[in-house]
C-alpha positions in Angstrom: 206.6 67.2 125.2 203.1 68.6 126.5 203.4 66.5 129.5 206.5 66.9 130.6 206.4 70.7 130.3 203.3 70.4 132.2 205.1 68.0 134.6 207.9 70.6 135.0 205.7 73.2 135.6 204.1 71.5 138.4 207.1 70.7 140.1 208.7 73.9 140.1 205.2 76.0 141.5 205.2 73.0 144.2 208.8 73.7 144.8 208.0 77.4 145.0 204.9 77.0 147.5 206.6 74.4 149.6 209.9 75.9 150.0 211.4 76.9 152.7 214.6 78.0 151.0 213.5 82.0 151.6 212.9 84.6 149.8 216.2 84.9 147.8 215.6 81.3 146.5 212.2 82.4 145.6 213.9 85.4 143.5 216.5 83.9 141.8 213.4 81.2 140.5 211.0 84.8 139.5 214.6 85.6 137.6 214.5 82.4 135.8 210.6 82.1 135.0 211.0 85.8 133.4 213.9 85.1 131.5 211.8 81.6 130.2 208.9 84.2 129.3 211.2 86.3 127.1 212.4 83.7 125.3 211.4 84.4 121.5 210.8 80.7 121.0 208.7 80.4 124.2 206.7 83.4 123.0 206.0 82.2 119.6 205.0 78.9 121.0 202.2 80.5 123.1 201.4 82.8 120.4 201.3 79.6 118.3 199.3 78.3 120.6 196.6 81.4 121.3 195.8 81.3 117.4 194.9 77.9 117.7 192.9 78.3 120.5 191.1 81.3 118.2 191.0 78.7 115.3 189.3 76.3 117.0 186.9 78.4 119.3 185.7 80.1 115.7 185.3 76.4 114.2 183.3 75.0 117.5 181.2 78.5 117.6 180.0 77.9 113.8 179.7 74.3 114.1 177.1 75.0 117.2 175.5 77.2 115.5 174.8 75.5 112.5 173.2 72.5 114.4 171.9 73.6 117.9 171.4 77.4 116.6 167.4 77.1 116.8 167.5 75.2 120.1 170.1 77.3 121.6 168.5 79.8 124.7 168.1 83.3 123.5 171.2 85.0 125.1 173.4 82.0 123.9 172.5 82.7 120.2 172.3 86.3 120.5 176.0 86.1 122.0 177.3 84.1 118.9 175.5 86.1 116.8 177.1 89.6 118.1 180.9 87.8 117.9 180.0 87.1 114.4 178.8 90.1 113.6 182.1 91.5 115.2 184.7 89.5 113.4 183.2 91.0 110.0 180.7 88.3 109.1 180.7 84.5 109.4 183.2 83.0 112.5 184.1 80.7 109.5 186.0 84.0 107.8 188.1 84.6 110.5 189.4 81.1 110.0 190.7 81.6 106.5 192.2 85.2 106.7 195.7 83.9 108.6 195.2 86.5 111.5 192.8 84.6 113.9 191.2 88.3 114.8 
């Protein structure tokens, strides 16, 4: 399903860039890409999709830190230190509490 979105995608931005259907073919495809946008289930699938992207970025960030944390340069370290410190404690707490905040 991944793919073939991803195909579709592609086809319809090269349509876009290499038409030469004109501008009210051009706005009748901005019509149908915002109506796409708005669709609930299209916008809980990339809200699905953000929280997993915060799930795992929280998981990788804790899992680096626990095993390159004392060979990581200082700026790195300091950096994944702060976001901790800003999600209320440990990356792996933002995990567990449902929100991915």
């Amino acid at each position: 399903m991944r793919y073939r979105l991803t195909f579709m995608t592609g086809l319809a931005v090269g349509y876009v860039l290499g038409s030469r259907a004109g501008r009210e073919r051009y706005e009748q495809l901005r019509r149908m890409a915002r109506q796409a946008a708005q669709n609930p289930a299209v916008r809980n699938a990339a809200e699905s999709a953000a929280q997993s992207g915060r799930q795992a970025a929280s998981k990788a960030a804790v899992t680096v830190d626990s095993k390159f944390g004392d060979r990581l340069p200082g700026p790195v370290s300091e950096r994944v230190r702060s976001l901790r410190e800003q999600r209320g404690g440990t990356a792996a707490s933002a995990v567990e509490d449902g929100w991915g905040t």
